[in-house]
Structures are given as C-alpha cells and as structure tokens.
N, C-alpha and C positions, 0 to 999 in steps of 0.2 A: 728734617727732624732735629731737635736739642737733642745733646747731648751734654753729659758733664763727667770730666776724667778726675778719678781721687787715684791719686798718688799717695801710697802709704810711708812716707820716707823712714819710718820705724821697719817693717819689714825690707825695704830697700837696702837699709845696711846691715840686716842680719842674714840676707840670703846668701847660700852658702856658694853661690857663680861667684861671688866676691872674694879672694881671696886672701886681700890686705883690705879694710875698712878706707884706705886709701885711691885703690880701685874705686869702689862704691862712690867717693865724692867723682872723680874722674869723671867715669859714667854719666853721674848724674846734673856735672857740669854739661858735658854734650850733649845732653838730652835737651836743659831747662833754660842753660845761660843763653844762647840763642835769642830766646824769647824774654827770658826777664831779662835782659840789658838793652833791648831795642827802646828806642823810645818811639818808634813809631811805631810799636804794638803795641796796644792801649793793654793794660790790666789792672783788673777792678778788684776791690777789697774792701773791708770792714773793720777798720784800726790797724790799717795798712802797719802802720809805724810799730805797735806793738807785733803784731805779728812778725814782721823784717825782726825785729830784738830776739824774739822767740829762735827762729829759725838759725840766725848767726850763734845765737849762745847753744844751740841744740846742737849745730853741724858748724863748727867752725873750719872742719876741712873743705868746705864747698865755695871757693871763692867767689860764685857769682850772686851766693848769700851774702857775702862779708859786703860787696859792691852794692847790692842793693840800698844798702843807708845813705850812698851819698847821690843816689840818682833820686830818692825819694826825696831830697833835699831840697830838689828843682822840682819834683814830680812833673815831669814831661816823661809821659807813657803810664803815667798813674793817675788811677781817679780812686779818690776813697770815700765809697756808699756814704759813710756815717756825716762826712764835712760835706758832700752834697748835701743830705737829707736836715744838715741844722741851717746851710745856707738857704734851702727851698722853702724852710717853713720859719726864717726871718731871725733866728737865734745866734749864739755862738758859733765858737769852732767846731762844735757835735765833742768834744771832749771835759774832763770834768775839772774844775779848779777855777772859774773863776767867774766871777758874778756875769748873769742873765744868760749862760753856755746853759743852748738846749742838748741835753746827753740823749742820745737816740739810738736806740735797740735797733738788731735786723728787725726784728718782729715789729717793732714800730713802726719802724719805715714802711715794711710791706702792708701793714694795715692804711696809713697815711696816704702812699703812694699807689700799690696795689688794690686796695681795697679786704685787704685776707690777711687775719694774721699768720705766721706764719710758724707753725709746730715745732716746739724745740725741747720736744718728752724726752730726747735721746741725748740732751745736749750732757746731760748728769749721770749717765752712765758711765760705766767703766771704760775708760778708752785704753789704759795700758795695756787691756788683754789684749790678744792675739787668735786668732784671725779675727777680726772686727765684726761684728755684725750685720745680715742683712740692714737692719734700720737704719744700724749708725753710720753705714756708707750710703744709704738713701738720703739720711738726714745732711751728712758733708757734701755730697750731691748737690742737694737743695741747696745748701747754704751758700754753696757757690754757683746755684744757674739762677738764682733768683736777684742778682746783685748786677745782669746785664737788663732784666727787665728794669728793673729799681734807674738806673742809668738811661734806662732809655724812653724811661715817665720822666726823670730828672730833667735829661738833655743835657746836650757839651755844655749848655752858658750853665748851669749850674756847676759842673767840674769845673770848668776856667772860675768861675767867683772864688769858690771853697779853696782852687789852685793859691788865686791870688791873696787870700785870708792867711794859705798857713806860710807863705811866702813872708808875707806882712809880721806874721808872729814871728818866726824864723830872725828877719831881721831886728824886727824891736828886743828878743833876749838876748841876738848878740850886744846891739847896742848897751844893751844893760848889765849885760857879763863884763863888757870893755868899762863901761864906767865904772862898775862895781870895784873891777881890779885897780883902774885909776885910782881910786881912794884908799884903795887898799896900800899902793903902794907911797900913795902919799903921805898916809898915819904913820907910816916905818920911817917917811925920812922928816918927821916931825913936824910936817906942811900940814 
C-alpha cells in the first residue's frame, strides 16, 4: 500500500511537549536529519532549491535544514521532478529566466508523464489556519506521492541528466561571479 506522511512543521513547533522552541528543532533534527542528509536516500521534490530556502529562512534552528543547501549543490540523494520533467521533454533547466527553459508545473508533469492532471483546488486556500484541512492534507499528500510515480515514468537517466545540467549551471555562475569580480577589481586599480 502507498502511503504518504505530511509533516506539519507549523504545528510541530507550537505543540506544547515542546518546552523551548529549541527542543522542537532538536526533535525534529532526530527524526528528519537521518534521512535528509544521506545521500543514499533518494529524495524527490518540485523546486527542491526554493523550498530548501523556505524551510531554512522558516526554522533556522533545525541544522539539518541549514545543511541541506550545500548537499543540494552536489544533489546526490536529490532528484528534482521539475528539472527531470524539462530535461525529458527536451527544454531548459524547468526554471524561469532564460531563453528556451521549459517552466513546468506539478500538474503539467502529471498530465505529460502520468497522463491526469493533477488537482490543485486547495493549493489557494488558507494554509496559515490551523488544524489544516481534510483536503489540504490530501492535497499535500498528493503533492508528494505523486513525485515518486512522476520519477519512475522519468527514470534515473533523466535525474542524472537534470543532476548534470544544474551541476553545469552551478559552475558556469561561479565562473561568471569569479570574473565578474575580476573586473570589478580591476576598474579599482585603474586596469
């Protein structure tokens, strides 16, 4: 049987077994860091990178949050849906900014690759409330048991390509940050 576990990290640090919001990161390192810092535990997502940014600037006390930006760097143990699904269907990196990048929706994907799109009535709802709703925990549910099928209509050679694209981009800005600065320091010393 699938299954799919939502983890509410908003209720997580307000429950009151927590006595220092310090505890709660603690916790929640033992529970999560385990598994998101392996790399030989695959884990999939959908603008991996935005979300890692979310979740550090959200819980900066959880250091296996803060760590996850430099493992996604390498991304070994990460596949991200969106840069499969622009790599499998011949486009960009699946992100927005630069000529001929195909931008690709969950819902896209699932219609492209699964055949169905895929319902996101509840994406617009209120999420700040509390306790969440049946829908919007079916919906976050979905959003993430649908990203192993999506993966496994893609296949590894599409994660390793996408791997090797944001690799490729990764180095091409540093290169560009380095020469940027080169000139920059050059114009100072009158060169």
């Amino acid at each position: 049987s699938e299954r799919a576990v939502v983890v509410d990290l908003t209720l997580w640090f307000r429950n009151p077994m927590w006595p220092h919001r310090d505890h709660a990161a603690q916790a929640l390192d033992m529970l999560l860091g385990p598994l998101l810092l392996r790399s030989d535990v695959l884990k999939l997502g959908f603008q991996f990178s935005q979300d890692v940014a979310m979740l550090r600037r959200s819980f900066p006390s959880v250091s296996s949050f803060q760590a996850l930006s430099h493992l996604l760097l390498d991304a070994r143990g990460f596949a991200d849906i969106q840069d499969m699904a622009a790599v499998a269907v011949g486009g960009g990196g699946g992100r927005g900014g630069g000529k001929g990048e195909n931008i690709i929706g969950l819902s896209r994907a699932c219609e492209l690759f699964l055949g169905a799109k895929l319902r996101k009535d509840a994406q617009t709802s209120h999420w700040g409330v509390r306790p969440l709703t049946e829908e919007q925990l079916r919906y976050a549910a979905t959003d993430a048991a649908v990203l192993v099928h999506l993966y496994q209509r893609m296949g590894a050679g599409a994660a390793e390509k996408a791997r090797e694209r944001r690799l490729a981009e990764a180095a091409r800005k540093r290169s560009t940050g380095c020469a940027l600065g080169r000139a920059k320091r050059g114009r100072r010393r009158g060169g």
